[in-house]
VORO-564784 format. One record per residue (C-alpha): residue in one letter; y, z, x. Coordinates in pm, whole numbers, padded with zeros to 5 digits, always signed. Layout:
BEGIN
AYZX;...
% end
This chain:
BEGIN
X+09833+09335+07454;X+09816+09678+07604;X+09681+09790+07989;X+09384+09960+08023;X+09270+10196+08303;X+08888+10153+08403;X+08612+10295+08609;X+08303+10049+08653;X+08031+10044+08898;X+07861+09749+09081;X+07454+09640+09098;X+07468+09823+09459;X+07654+10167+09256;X+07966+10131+09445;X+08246+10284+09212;X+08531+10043+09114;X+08900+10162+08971;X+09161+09934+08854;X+09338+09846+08542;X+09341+09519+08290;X+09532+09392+08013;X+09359+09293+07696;X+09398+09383+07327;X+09136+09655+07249;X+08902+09852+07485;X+08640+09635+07354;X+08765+09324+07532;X+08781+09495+07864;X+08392+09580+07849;X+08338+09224+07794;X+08568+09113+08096;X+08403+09382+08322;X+08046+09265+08224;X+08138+08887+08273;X+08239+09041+08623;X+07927+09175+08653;X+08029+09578+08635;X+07892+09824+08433;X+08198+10034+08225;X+08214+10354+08306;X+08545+10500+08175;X+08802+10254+07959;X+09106+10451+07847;X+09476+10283+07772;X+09666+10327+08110;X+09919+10599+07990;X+09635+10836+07823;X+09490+10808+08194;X+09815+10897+08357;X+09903+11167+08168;X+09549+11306+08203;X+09536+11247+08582;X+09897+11427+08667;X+09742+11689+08415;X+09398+11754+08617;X+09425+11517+08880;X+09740+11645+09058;X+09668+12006+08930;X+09296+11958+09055;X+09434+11882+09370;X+09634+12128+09479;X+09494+12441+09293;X+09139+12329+09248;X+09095+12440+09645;X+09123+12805+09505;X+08980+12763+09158;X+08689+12569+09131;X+08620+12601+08757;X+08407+12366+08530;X+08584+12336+08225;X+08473+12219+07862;X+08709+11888+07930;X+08474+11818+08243;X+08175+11834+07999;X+08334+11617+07781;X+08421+11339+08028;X+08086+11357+08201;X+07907+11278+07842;X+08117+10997+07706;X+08031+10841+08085;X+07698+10926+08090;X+07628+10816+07746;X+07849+10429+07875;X+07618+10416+08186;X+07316+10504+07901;X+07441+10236+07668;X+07443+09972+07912;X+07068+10002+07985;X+07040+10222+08339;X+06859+10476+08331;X+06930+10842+08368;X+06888+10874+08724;X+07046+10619+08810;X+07341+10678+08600;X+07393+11037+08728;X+07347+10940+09098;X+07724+10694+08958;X+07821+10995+08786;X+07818+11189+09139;X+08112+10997+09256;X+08316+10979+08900;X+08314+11375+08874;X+08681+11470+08997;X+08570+11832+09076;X+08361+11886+09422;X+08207+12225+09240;X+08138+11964+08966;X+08005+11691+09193;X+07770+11955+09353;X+07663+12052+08974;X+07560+11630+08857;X+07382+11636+09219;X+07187+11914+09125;X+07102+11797+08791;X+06977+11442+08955;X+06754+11595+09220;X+06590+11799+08895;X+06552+11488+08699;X+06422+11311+08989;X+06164+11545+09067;X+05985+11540+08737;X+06170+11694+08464;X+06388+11647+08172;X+06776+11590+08097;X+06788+11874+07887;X+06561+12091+08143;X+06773+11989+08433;X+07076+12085+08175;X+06943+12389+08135;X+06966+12566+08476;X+07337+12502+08424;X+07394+12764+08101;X+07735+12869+08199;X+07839+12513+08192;X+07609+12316+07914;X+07587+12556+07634;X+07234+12564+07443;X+07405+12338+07173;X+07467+12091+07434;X+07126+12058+07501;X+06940+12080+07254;X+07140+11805+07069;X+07037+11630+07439;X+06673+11728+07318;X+06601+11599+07049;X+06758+11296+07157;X+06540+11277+07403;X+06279+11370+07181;X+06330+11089+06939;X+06447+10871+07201;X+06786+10813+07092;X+06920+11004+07372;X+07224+10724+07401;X+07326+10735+07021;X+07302+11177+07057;X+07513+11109+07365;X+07796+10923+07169;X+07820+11205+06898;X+07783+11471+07147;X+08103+11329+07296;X+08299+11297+07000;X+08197+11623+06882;X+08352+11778+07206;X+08647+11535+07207;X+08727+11680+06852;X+08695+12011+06964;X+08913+11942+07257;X+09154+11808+07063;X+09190+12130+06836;X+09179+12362+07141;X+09478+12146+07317;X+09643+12142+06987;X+09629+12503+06984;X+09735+12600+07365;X+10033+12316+07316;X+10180+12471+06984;X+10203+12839+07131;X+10348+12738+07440;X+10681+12753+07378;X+10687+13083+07128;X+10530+13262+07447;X+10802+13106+07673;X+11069+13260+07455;X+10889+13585+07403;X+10863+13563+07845;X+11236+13446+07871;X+11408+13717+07650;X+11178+13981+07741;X+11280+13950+08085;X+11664+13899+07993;X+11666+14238+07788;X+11475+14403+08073;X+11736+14309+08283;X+12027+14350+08103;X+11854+14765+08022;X+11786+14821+08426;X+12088+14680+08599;X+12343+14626+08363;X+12371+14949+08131;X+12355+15138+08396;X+12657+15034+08535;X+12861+15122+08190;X+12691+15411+08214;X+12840+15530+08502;X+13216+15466+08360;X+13123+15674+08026;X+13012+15946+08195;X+13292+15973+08411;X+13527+16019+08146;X+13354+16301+07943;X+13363+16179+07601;X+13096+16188+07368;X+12915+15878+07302;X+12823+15737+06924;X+12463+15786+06884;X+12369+15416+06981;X+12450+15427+07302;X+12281+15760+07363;X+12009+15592+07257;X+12067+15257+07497;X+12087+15448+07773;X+11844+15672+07709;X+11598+15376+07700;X+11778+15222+08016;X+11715+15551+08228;X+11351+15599+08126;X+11299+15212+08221;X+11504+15268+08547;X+11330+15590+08685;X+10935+15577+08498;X+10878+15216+08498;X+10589+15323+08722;X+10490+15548+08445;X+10494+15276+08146;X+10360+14975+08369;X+10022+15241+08384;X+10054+15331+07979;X+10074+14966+07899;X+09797+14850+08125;X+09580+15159+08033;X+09639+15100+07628;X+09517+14721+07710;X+09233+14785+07936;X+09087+15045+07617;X+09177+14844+07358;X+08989+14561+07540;X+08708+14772+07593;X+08646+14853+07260;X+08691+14496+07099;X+08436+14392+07324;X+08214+14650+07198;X+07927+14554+06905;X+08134+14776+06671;X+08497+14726+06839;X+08504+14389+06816;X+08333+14360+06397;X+08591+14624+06326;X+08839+14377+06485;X+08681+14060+06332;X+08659+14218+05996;X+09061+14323+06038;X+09108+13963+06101;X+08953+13819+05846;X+09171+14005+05575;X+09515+13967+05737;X+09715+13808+05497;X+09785+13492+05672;X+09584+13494+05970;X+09262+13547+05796;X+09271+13253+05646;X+09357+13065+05941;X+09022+13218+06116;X+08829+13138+05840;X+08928+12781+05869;X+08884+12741+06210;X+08572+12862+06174;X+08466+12682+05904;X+08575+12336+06078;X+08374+12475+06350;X+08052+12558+06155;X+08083+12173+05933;X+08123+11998+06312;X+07909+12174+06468;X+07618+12186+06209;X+07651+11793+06051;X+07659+11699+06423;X+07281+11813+06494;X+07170+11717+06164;X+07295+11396+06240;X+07116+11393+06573;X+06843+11457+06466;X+06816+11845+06466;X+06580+12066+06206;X+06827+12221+05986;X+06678+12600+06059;X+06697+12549+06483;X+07074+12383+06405;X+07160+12688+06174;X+07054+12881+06446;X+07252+12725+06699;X+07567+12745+06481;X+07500+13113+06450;X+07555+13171+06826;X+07866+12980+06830;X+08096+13140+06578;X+08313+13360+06745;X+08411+13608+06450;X+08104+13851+06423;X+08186+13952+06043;X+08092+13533+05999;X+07793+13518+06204;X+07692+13802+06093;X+07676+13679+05664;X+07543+13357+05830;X+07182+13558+05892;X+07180+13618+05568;X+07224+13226+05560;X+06967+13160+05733;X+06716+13354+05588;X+06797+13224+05254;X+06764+12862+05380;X+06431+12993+05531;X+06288+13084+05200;X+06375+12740+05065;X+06731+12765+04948;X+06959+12474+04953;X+07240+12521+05190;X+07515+12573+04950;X+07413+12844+04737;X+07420+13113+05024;X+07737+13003+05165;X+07910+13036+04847;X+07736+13376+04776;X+07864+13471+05146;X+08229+13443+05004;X+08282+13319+05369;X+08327+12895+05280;X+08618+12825+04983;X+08458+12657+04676;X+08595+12324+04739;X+08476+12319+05066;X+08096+12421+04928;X+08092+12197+04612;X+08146+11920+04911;X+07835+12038+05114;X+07620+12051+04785;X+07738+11696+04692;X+07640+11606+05054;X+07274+11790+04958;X+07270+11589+04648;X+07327+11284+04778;X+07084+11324+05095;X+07401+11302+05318;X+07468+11645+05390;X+07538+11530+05803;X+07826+11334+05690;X+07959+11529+05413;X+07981+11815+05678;X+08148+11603+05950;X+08439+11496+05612;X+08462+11886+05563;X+08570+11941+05935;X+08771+11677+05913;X+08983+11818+05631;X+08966+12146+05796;X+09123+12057+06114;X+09396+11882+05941;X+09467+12198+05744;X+09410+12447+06095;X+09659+12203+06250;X+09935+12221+05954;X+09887+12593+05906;X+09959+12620+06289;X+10228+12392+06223;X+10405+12543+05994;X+10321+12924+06152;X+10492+12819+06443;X+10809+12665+06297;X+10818+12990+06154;X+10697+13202+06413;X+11064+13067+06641;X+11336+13144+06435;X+11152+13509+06364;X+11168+13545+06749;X+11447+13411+06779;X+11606+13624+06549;X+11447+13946+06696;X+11564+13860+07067;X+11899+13835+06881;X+11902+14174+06731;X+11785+14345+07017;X+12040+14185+07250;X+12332+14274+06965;X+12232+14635+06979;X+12232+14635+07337;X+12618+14496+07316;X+12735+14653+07031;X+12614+14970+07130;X+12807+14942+07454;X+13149+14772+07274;X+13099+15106+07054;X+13121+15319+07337;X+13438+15095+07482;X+13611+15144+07166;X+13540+15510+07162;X+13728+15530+07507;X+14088+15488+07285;X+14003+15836+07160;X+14013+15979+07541;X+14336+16179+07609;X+14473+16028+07932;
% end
């Protein structure tokens, strides 16, 4: 038996919170009904504790000054909206509940905005619509054409997973480099330290006596003076050299020059290209499951991809498809997809279950994104490590050096 955290709403749409014990999140939907709630949210208690002193206590306190929809808010608010769907109320009525689940006032003020639209005549996906910033066009046009075909609770459910999954790899992501950029952070500011106040000090003592220094020291505090009296001057280089180079990635030809460089690094490339082929598979058997055309969900797909060098040989994609072409046959021409990974979509094509044959090829994709982060992390430590190392020897050995050479000073 495990304990549950809930959310569940009354007849009268009074918002309940409270926790029960049962076996599976199953049998606390059937205790809430025979209570006569609707389920909103079921989650085991220590996934919804961890998540509310992630947002909820963060929410609280900075929230006041950053009032920012994220893509987890967007997640949360479809896998409720699509319970509220699933128990039979209707739209309105479950985003007028919705109002008081949303944790964010900015996103409160949002679900308010999208009820008054769908009260006044139009759409889900219309009232979605105004809101581009925050429900991408994927997002609703999925919503669309379950609207559309009138399966807007079943589009709902994979709409949610689909951004759970996502969520999931993004997290996965953010959580793995966390502690590579704390070293990098730590022993960057230890060596800056150690080169502004402490050389200096030694400094002082060699020059004192007169003797010439070995070549490594000259060189240590040579770096320690420029850092000591132009910081000024590389604080402006730095941020200059970033603010260009920023400029031109996010230029049309910056940022496929960029892309393209990506794509061919030796082991990075073929960490983009997986990502963004577990992107493209989830993305694309998602809205052909849903129901989506597979031209408008090539389409959408297009616009999501993030390296240009891959959206780009996905035109040529799309045109083939256009003209009649399977789907398989231009990827593998693209050279963008890895055979295996195309043999599996034309299987899918074969078969007539090219929506789930995609979804098993992001699957196996994310599994291999996650172990070749895995393993480029457990490597990417000890190469830190070591270079923190070497540049805090040379900063001692170059001054034990210059100790040493202080025998050879006639007294």
């Amino acid at each position: 038996m495990s304990i549950f955290s809930y959310k569940a709403s009354d007849a009268a749409g009074n918002v309940f919170k409270g926790t029960l014990e049962a076996a599976e999140e199953k049998e606390v939907a059937a205790k809430l009904q025979e209570m006569n709630y609707i389920p909103i949210r079921i989650q085991a208690a220590a996934g919804v504790r961890n998540r509310f002193q992630l947002d909820g206590s963060i929410n609280l306190n900075v929230s006041r000054f950053f009032q920012r929809v994220t893509s987890k808010d967007v997640m949360m608010f479809t896998l409720d909206l699509h319970a509220l769907l699933q128990a039979g109320l209707p739209v309105d009525k479950a985003l007028s509940l919705l109002i008081n689940v949303a944790e964010k006032d900015k996103f409160k003020e949002v679900v308010a905005a999208i009820l008054k639209s769908v009260q006044s005549g139009n759409s889900l996906s219309e009232a979605l619509a105004t809101y581009p910033n925050i429900f991408p066009m994927l997002y609703i046009n999925m919503v669309k054409a379950g609207e559309t075909g009138g399966v807007l609770p079943v589009v709902l459910d994979r709409l949610g997973s689909f951004l759970e999954n996502s969520q999931d790899l993004k997290d996965y992501i953010k959580s793995a480099m966390v502690y590579p950029l704390f070293l990098v952070f730590v022993g960057g500011i230890s060596i800056i330290i150690m080169l502004a106040f402490v050389v200096p000090k030694f400094a002082i003592i060699f020059s004192d006596l007169g003797q010439a220094m070995p070549f490594s020291t000259q060189l240590l505090l040579g770096i320690s003076h420029g850092l000591r009296d132009y910081w000024w001057l590389i604080i402006a280089s730095v941020g200059a050299v970033i603010f260009l180079t920023k400029k031109y990635v996010q230029s049309p030809e910056g940022r496929l020059k960029t892309d393209r460089m990506k794509v061919k690094l030796p082991v990075i490339g073929t960490l983009v290209k997986s990502v963004e082929v577990a992107r493209f598979t989830r993305t694309l058997g998602t809205l052909i499951n849903s129901g989506v055309p597979i031209l408008p969900a090539l389409r959408l797909v297009q616009e999501i991809i993030i390296n240009q060098l891959i959206s780009g040989a996905l035109e040529t994609v799309y045109n083939r498809v256009k003209e009649g072409d399977k789907l398989s046959a231009p990827l593998l021409q693209a050279d963008i997809f890895p055979p295996l990974a195309v043999q599996m979509i034309s299987v899918g094509e074969e078969t007539g279950k090219l929506d789930q044959m995609l979804l098993r090829v992001a699957e196996n994709y994310e599994k291999t994104v996650r172990n070749m982060i895995k393993r480029f992390v457990n490597l990417l430590e000890p190469v830190m490590i070591l270079a923190m190392g070497l540049m805090v020897g040379f900063i001692v050995i170059s001054m034990l050096m210059a100790v040493f050479s202080m025998n050879d000073v006639p007294f």
